[in-house]
C-alpha positions as CSV (number, residue, x, y, z in Angstrom):
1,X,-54.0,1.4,-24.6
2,X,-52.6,-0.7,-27.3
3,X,-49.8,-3.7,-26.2
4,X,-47.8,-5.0,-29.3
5,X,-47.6,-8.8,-29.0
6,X,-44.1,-10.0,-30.3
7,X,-44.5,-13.6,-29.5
8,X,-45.8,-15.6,-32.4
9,X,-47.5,-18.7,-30.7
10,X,-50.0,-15.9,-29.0
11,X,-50.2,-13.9,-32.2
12,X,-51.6,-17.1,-34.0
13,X,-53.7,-18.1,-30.9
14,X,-55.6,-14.8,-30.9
15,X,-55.5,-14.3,-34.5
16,X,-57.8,-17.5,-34.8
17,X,-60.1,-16.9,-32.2
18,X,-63.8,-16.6,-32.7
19,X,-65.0,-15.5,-29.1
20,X,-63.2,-14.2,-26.5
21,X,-60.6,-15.9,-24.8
22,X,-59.5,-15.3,-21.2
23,X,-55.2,-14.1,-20.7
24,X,-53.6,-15.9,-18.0
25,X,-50.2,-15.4,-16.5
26,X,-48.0,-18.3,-16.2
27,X,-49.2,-18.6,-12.1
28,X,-52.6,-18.7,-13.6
29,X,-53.6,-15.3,-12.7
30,X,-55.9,-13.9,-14.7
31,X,-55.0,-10.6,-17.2
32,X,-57.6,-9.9,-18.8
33,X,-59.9,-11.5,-21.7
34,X,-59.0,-10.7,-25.4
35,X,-62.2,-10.0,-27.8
36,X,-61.4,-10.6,-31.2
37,X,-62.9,-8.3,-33.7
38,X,-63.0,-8.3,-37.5
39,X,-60.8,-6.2,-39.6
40,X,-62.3,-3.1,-40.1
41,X,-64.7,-3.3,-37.5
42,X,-64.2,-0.6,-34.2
43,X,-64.5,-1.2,-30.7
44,X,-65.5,2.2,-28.7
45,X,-66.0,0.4,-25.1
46,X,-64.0,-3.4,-25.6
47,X,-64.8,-4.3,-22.0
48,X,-68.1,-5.0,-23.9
49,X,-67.2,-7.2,-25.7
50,X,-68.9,-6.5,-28.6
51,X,-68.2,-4.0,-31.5
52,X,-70.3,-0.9,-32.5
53,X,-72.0,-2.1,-35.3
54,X,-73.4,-4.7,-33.1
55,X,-74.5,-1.8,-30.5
56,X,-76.3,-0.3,-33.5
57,X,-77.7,-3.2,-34.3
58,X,-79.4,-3.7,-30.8
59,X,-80.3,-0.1,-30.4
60,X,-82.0,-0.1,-33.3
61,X,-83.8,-3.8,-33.2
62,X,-87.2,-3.5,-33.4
63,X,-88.2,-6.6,-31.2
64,X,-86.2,-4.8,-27.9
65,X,-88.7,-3.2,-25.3
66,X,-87.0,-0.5,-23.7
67,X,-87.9,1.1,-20.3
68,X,-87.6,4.2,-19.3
69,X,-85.9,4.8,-15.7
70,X,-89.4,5.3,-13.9
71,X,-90.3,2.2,-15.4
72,X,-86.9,0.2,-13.5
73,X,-87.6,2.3,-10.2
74,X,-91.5,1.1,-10.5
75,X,-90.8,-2.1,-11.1
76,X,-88.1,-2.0,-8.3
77,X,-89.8,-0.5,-5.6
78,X,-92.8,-3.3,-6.2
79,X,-90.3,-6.3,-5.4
80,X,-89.1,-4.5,-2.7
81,X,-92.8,-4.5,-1.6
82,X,-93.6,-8.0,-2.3
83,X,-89.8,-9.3,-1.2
């Protein structure tokens, strides 16, 4: 869902932001967080926080050990044992 902002002093806030930035209500409650991302760029799930190309980029990095699900439920099970 996409909100159109209309009030300036929050489109200049978020336009300059470099990380994310927690939304607040006047009360203080909290709305949401805003995750800026560059022009161009695309955001499949925002509650990430991070865009695709940087999904890509970790699926793909050749440093990252991956485990397979027997590998969690092993390694699970043996803290269970030793807890």
């Amino acid at each position: 869902m996409s909100v159109i902002i209309r009030d300036q002093l929050a489109i200049e806030t978020f336009a300059k932001a470099l990380a994310p930035i927690e939304v607040r209500a006047p009360d203080g409650r909290v709305l949401g967080q805003f995750v800026p991302v560059e022009p161009g760029e695309k955001m499949t799930y925002p509650e990430l926080g991070i865009t695709d190309a940087e999904l890509v980029r970790r699926a793909n990095d050749p440093d990252v050990r991956w485990y397979t699900a027997d590998e969690v439920m092993e390694r699970l099970r043996s803290l269970r044992k030793n807890g």
